[in-house]
N, C-alpha and C positions, 0 to 999 in steps of 0.2 A: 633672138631677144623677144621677149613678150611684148606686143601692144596692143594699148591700151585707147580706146576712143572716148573722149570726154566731154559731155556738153554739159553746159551750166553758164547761167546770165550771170550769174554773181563773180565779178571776173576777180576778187579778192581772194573768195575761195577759190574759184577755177586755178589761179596761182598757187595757193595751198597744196592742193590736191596734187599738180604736176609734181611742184616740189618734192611731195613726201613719197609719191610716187616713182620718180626719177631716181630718188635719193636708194630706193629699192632694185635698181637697177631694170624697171619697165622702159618702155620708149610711148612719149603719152602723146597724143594729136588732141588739141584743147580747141573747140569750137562751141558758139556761145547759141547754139539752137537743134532744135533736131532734126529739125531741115536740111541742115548744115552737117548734122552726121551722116543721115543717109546719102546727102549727094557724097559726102565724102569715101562714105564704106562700097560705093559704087565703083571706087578708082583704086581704094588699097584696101590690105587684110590688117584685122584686126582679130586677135582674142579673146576683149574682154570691151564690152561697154559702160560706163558711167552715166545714166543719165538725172539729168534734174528733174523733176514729176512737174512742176508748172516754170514754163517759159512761154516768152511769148510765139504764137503761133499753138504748133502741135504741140499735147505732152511727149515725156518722155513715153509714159506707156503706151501711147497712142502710136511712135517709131517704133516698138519692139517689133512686131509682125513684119516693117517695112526692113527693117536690117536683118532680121533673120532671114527673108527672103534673097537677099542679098550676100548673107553669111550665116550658114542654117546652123551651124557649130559658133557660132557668137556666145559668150555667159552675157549677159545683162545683171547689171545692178543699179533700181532705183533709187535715187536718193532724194527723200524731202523735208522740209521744217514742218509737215503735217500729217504728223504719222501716225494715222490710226488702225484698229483693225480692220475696219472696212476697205482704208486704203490699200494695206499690205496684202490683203486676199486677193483683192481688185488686180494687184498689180503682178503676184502669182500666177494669178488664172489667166493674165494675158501674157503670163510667160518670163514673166524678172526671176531671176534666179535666187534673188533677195533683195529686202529694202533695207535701207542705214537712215537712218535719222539723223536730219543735223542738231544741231552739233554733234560730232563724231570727234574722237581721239584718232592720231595717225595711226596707232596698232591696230585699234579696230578698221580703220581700212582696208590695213593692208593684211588682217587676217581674212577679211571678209571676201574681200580679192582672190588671195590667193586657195580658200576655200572652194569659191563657185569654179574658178580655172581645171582644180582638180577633178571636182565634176564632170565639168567640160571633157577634158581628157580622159578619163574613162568610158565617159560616153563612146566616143570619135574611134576610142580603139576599140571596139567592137563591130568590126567589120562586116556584120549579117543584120545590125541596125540601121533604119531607115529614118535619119535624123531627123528631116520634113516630119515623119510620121509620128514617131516620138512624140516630137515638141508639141503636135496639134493631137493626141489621145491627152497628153497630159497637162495640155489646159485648161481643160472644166473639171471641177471639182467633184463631181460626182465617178466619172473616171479614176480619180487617183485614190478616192474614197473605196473602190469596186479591188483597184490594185489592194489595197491594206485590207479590207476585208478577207479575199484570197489567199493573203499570205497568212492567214490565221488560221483560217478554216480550211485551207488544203482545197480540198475540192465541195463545190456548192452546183447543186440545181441552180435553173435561171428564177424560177420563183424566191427562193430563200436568197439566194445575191440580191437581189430586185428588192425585197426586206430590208436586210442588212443593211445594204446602200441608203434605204430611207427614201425611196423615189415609189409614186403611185403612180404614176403611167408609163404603165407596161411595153408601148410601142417606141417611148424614150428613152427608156431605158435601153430596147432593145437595139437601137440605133449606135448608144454609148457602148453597149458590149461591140458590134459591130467596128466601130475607130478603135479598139483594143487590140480586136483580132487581127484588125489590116494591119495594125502595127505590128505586131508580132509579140504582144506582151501576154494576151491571156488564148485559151484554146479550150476545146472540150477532148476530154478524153474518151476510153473506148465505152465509155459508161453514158456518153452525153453529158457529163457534168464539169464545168466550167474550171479551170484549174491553170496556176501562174505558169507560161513558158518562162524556162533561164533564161529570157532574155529581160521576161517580166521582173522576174525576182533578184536580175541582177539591176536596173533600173530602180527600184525599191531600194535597193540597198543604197545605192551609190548616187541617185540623184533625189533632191532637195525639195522632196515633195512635201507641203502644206499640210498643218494637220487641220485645216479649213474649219 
C-alpha cells in the first residue's frame, strides 16, 4: 500500500485530504507540522509527502532536504493558499516535485499524487542512478536549464552551453556542469563536447523538471 505523509495546521483540511486520500486506497499519517514529519519519517517509510508551505515553526520547503535525507526516493508535494511563481520556482529548486494550490478539487489531488509517484518510480527503478545525486544536480535551475538545452542541441561546446544556459561566469557555470557529470546525467564525448547520458535523457523525460 502507498503512504502517504501529510503535514498541515489546518486540521479541517488535514481531515479532507486523509479522507479523499484513504477513500483512494493510500494509507495517510496526518501530522500538524514539519517537525513532526521529519521526526516521523525518521521511524517509518513513506512514498509520497504533503506538505503545507507556512506552519508554524519550519516551512514545508524548508523540511524537504531534511526528509529527503531521511528518504532520498520521497515525491514531495507543496501545498499552499499563496501561490505564486516565485513561490513555485522557489519550491522546485528546493526540490517539491509540485505545488497544488488551495483550494484544490479532490481529482486534482489525487491526479497530482499519483503523477509525482510515478515519477518517483521511474526514477528508483533505474538501478545505475544515484538518487542523493539526482535530486541535488537537479535543484538549481540553471542545471536543469543546461539538461533542456542539451537535449536540443545534441552536443555543445562548454562556451556555447555556458550561452545557452544564459549564465556569465564561467567558473559557475563550470562547477554546474561539474554536479551534472557526478551525477551521471551529462558527459563529454570523444570530441570534448558536452552531450546528455541516457540516464540524462531519460531523467528529462520522466522527471518534472521546471520550465523556470
Amino acid at each position: 500500500m502507498t503512504r502517504v505523509l501529510l503535514a498541515e495546521d489546518d486540521i479541517e483540511l488535514s481531515e479532507s485530504i486523509v479522507e479523499i486520500l484513504e477513500l483512494e486506497g493510500f494509507d495517510v499519517t496526518a501530522v500538524n507540522s514539519a517537525e513532526e514529519a521529519i521526526e516521523v519519517s525518521l521511524h517509518e517509510h513513506f512514498d509520497i509527502a504533503l506538505l503545507d508551505l507556512l506552519m508554524s515553526g519550519m516551512t514545508g520547503v524548508e523540511a524537504i532536504s531534511n526528509l529527503r535525507h531521511n528518504q532520498p526516493f520521497l515525491a514531495v508535494i507543496i501545498i499552499t493558499a499563496y501561490a505564486t511563481v516565485d513561490t513555485a520556482v522557489d519550491a522546485m529548486k528546493k526540490g517539491a516535485d509540485s505545488v497544488m494550490t488551495k483550494p484544490f478539487k479532490a481529482d486534482e489531488l489525487i491526479v497530482t499524487v499519483k503523477r509525482s509517484l510515478a515519477e518517483k518510480q521511474l526514477l528508483e527503478s533505474r538501478g545505475d542512478l544515484d538518487a542523493d545525486l539526482v535530486y541535488s544536480a537537479l535543484a538549481n535551475p540553471y542545471r536543469r536549464k543546461a539538461l533542456r538545452v542539451l537535449a536540443g542541441h545534441k552536443a555543445l561546446k562548454f562556451m556555447d552551453l555556458c550561452r545557452l544556459v544564459e549564465i556569465d561566469d564561467h567558473t559557475k557555470f563550470n562547477f554546474h556542469i561539474r554536479q551534472l557529470k557526478k551525477a551521471g546525467l551529462v558527459m563529454q564525448n570523444a570530441n570534448k563536447l558536452y552531450i546528455l547520458t541516457n540516464s540524462g535523457r531519460f531523467v528529462l523525460t520522466n522527471h518534472n523538471l521546471s520550465s523556470d
